[in-house]
N, CA, C and O atoms as CSV, one atom per row, in Angstrom:
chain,resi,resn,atom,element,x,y,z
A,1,UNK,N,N,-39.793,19.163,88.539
A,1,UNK,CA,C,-39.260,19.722,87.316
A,1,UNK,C,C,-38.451,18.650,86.594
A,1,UNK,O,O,-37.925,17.840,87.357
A,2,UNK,N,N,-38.290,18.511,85.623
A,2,UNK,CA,C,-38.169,17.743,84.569
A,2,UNK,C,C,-36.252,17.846,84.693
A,2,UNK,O,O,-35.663,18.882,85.000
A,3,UNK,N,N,-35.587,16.552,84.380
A,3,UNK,CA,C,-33.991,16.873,84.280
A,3,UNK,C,C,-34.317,16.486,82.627
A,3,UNK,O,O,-35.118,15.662,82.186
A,4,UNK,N,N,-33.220,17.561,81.766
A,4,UNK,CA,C,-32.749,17.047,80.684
A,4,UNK,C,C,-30.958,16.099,80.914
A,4,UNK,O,O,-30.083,16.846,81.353
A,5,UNK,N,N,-30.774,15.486,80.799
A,5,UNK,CA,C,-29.703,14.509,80.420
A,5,UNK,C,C,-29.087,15.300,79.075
A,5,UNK,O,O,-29.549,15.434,77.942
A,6,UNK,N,N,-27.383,15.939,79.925
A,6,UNK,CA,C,-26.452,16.401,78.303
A,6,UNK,C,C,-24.870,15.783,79.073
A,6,UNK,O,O,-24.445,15.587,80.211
A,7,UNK,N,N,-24.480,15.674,77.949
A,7,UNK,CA,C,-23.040,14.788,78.332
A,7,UNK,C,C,-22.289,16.061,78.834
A,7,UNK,O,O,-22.649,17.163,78.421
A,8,UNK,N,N,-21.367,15.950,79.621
A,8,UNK,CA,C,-19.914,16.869,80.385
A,8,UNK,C,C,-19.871,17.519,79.169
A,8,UNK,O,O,-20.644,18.451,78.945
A,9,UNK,N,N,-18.991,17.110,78.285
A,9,UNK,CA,C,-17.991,17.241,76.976
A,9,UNK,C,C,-19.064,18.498,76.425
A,9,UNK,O,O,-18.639,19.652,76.471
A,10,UNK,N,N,-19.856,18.349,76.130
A,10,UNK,CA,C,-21.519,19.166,75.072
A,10,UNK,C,C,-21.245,20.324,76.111
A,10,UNK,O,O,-21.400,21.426,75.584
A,11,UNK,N,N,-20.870,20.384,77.481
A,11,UNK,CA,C,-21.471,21.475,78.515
A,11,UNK,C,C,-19.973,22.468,78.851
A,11,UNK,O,O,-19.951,23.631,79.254
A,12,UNK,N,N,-18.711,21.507,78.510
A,12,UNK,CA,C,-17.761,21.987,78.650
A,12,UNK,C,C,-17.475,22.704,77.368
A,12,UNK,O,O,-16.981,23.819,77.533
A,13,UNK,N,N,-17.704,22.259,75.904
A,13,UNK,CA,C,-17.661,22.993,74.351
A,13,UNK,C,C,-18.704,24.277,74.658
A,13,UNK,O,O,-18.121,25.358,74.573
A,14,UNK,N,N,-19.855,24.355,74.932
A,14,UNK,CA,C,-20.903,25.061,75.359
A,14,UNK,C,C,-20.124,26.229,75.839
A,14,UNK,O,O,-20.093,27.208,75.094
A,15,UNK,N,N,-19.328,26.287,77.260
A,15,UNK,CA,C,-19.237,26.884,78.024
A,15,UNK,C,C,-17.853,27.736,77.250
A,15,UNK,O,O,-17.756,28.936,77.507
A,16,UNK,N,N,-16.982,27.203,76.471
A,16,UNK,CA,C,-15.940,27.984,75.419
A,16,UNK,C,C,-16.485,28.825,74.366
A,16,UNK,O,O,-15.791,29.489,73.596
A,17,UNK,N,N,-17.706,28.774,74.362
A,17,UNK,CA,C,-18.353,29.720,73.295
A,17,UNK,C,C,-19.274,30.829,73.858
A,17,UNK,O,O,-19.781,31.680,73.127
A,18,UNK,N,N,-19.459,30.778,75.170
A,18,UNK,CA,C,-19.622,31.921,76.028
A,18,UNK,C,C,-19.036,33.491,75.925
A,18,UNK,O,O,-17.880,33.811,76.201
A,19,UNK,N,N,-19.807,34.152,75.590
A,19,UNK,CA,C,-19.320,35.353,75.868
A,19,UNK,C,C,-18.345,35.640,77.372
A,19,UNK,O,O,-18.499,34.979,78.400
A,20,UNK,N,N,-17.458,36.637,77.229
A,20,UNK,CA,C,-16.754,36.791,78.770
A,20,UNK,C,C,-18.035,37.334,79.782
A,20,UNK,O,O,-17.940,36.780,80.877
A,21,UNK,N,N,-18.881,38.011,79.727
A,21,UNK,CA,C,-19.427,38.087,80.395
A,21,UNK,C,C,-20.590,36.915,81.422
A,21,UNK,O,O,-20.816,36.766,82.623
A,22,UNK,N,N,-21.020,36.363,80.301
A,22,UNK,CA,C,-21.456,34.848,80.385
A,22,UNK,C,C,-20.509,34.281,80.955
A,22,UNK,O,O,-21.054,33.376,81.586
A,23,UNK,N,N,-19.357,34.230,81.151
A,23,UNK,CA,C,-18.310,32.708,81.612
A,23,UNK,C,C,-17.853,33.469,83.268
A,23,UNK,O,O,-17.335,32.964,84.264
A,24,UNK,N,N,-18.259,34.683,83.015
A,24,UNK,CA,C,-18.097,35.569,84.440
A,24,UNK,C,C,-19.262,34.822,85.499
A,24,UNK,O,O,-19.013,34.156,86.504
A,25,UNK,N,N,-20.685,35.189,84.884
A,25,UNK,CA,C,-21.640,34.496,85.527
A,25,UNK,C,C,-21.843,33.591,85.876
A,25,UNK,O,O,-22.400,33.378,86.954
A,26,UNK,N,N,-21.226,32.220,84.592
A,26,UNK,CA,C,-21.237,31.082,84.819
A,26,UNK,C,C,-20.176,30.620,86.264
A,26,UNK,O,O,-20.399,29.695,87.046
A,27,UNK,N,N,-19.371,31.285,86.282
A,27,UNK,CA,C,-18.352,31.290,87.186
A,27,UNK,C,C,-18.572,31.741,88.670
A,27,UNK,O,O,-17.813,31.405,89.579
A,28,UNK,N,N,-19.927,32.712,88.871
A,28,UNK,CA,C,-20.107,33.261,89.883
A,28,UNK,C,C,-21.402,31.890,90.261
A,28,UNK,O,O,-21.793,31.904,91.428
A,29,UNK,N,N,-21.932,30.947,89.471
A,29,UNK,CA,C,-23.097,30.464,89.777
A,29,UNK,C,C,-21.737,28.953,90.081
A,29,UNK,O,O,-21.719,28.353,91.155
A,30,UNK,N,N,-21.054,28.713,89.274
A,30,UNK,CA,C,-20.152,27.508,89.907
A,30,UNK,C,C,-19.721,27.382,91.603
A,30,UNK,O,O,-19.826,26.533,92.489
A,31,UNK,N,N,-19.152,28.841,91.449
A,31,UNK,CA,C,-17.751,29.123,92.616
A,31,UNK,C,C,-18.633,30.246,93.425
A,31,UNK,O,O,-18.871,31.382,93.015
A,32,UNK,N,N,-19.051,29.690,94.627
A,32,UNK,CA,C,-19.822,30.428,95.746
A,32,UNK,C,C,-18.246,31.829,96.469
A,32,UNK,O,O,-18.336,32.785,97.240
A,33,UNK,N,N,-17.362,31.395,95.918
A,33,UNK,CA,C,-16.502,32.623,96.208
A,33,UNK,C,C,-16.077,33.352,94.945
A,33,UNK,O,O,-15.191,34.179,95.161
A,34,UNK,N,N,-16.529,33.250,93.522
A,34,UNK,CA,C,-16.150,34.381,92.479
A,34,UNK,C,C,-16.030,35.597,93.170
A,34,UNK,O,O,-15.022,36.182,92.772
A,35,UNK,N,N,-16.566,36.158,93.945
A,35,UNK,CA,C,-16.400,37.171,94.474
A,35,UNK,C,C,-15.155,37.723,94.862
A,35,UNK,O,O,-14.658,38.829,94.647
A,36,UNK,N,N,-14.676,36.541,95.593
A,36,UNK,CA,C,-13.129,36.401,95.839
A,36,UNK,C,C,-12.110,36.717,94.985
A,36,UNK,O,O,-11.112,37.396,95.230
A,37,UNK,N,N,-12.438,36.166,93.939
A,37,UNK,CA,C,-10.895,36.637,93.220
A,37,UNK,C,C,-11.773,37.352,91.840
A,37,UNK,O,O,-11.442,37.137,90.674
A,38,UNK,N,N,-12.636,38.000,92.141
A,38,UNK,CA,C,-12.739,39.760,91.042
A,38,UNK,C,C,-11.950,40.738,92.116
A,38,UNK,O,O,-11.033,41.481,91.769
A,39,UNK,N,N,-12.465,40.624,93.538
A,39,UNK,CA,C,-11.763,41.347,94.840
A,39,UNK,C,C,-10.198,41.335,94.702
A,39,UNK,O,O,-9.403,42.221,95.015
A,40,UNK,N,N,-9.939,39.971,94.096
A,40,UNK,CA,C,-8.651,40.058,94.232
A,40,UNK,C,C,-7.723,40.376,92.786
A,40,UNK,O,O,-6.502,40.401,92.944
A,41,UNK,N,N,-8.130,40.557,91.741
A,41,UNK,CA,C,-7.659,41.078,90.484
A,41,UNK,C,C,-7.847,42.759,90.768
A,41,UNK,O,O,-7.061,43.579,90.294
A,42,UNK,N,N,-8.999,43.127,91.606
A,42,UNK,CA,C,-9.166,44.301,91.946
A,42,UNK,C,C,-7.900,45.029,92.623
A,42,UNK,O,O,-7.207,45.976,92.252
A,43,UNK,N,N,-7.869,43.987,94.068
A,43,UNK,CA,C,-6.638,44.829,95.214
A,43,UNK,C,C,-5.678,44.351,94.342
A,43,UNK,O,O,-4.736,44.848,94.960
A,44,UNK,N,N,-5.110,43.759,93.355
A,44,UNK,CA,C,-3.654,43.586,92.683
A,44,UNK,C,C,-3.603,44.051,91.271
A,44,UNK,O,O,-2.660,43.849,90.506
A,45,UNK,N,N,-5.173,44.965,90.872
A,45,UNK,CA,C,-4.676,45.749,89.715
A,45,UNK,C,C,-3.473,46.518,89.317
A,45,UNK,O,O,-3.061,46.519,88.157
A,46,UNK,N,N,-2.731,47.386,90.599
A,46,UNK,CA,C,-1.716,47.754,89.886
A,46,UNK,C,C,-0.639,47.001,89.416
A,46,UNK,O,O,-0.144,47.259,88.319
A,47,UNK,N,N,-0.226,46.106,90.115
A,47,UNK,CA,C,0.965,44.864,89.885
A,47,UNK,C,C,0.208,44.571,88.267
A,47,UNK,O,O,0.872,44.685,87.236
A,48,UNK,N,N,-1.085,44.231,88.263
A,48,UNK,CA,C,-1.396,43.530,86.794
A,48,UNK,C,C,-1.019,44.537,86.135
A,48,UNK,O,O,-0.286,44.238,85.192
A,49,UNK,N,N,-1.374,46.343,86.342
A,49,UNK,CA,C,-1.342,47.345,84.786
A,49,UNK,C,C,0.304,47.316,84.565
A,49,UNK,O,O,0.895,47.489,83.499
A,50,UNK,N,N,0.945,47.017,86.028
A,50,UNK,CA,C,2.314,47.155,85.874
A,50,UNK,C,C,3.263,45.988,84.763
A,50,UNK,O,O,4.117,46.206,83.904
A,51,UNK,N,N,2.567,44.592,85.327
A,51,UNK,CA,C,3.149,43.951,84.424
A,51,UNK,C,C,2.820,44.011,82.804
A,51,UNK,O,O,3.609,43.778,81.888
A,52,UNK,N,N,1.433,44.390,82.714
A,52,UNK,CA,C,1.132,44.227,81.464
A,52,UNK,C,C,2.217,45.205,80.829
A,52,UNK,O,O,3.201,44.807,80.206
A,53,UNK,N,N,1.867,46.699,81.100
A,53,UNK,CA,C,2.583,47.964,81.222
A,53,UNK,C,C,4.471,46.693,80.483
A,53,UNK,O,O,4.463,46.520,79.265
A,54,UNK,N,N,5.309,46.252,81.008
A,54,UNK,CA,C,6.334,45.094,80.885
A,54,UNK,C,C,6.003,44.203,79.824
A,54,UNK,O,O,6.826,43.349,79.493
A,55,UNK,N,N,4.950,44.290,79.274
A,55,UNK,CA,C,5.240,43.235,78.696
A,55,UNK,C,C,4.745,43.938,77.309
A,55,UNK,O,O,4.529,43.118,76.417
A,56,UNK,N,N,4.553,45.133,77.003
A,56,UNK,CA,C,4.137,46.078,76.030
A,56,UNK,C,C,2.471,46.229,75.599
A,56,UNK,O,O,2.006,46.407,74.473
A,57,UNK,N,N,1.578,46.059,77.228
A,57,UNK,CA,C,0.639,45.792,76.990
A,57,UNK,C,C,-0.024,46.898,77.643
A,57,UNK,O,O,0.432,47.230,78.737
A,58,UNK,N,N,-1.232,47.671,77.077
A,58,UNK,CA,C,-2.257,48.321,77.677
A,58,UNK,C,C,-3.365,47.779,78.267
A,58,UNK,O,O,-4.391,47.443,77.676
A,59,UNK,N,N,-3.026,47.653,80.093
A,59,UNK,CA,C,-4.353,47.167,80.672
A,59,UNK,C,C,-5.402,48.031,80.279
A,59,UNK,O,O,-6.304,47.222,80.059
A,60,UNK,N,N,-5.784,48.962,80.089
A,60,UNK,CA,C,-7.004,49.839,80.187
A,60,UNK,C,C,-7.346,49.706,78.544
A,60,UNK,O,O,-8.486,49.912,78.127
A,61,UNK,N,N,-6.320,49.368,77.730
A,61,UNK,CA,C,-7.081,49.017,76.533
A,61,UNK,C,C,-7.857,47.811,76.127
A,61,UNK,O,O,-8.927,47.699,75.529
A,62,UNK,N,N,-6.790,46.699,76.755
A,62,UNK,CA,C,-7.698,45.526,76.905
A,62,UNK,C,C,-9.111,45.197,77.139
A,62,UNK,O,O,-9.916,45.637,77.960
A,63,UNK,N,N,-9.252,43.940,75.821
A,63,UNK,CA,C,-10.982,43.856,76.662
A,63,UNK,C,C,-11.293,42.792,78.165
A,63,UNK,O,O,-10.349,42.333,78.809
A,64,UNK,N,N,-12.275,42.617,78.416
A,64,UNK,CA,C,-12.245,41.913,79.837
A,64,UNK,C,C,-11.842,40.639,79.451
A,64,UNK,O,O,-11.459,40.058,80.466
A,65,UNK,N,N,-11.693,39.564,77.977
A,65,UNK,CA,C,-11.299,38.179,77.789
A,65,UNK,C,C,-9.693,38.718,77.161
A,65,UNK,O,O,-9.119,37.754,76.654
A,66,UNK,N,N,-9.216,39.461,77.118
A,66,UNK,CA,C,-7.777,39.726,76.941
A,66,UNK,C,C,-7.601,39.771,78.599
A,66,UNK,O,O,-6.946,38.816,79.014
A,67,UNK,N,N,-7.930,40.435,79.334
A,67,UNK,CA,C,-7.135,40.718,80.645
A,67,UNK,C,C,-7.726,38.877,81.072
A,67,UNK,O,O,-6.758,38.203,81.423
A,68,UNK,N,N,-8.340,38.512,81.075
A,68,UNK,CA,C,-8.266,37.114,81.638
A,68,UNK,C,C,-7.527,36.328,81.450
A,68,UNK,O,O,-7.237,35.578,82.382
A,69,UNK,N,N,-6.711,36.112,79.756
A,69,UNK,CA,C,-5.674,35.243,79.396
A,69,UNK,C,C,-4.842,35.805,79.833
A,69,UNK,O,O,-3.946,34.968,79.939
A,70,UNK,N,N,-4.326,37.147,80.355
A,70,UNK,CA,C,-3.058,37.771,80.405
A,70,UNK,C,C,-2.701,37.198,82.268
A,70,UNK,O,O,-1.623,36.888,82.775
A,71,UNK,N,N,-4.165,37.250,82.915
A,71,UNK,CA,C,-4.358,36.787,84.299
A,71,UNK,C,C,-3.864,35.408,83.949
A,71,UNK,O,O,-2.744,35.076,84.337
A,72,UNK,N,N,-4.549,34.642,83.302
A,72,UNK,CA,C,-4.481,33.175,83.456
A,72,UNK,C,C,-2.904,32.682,83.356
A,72,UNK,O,O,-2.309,31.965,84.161
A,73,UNK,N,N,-2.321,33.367,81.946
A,73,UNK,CA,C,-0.711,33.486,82.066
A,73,UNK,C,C,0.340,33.765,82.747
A,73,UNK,O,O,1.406,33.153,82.674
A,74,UNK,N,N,-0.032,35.235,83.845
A,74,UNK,CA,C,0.769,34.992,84.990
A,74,UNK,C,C,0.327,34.169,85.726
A,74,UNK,O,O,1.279,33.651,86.309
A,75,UNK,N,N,-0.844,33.630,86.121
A,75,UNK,CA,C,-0.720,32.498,87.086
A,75,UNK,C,C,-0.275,31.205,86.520
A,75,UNK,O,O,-0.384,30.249,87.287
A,76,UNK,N,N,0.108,31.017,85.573
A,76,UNK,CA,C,1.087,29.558,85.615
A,76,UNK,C,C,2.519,29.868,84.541
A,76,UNK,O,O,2.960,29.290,83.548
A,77,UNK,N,N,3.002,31.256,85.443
A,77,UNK,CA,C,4.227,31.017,84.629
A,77,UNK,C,C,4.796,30.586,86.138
A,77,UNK,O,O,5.959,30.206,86.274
């Protein structure tokens, strides 16, 4: 089978214009453990509805790329 040749940079811009669902997949085909931490946003949903809940936020209203930045934010405060 044939390789096409694309630079990092082209694959990393690419991958920011992904739908969340797409960057889910892409993520499950990267990381042989994605599994791992959906399991684990799962067993620590309430702590997440709680904090959001703190911070004047509706987890259950959120869409799935809102609850990811809100994830990504508690993990590096």
């Amino acid at each position: 089978m044939p390789q096409i040749e694309v630079p990092e940079e082209q694959i990393l811009r690419s991958l920011d214009q992904l739908s969340p669902q797409a960057r889910q997949e892409a993520l499950r085909r990267l990381l042989p453990s994605a599994d791992y931490l959906e399991r684990a946003v799962e067993r620590n949903r309430p702590r997440l509805e709680s904090l959001a809940r703190q911070r004047g936020l509706d987890w259950n209203a959120m869409s799935e790329e809102q609850r990811e930045r809100f994830i990504d934010e508690v993990l590096h405060e």
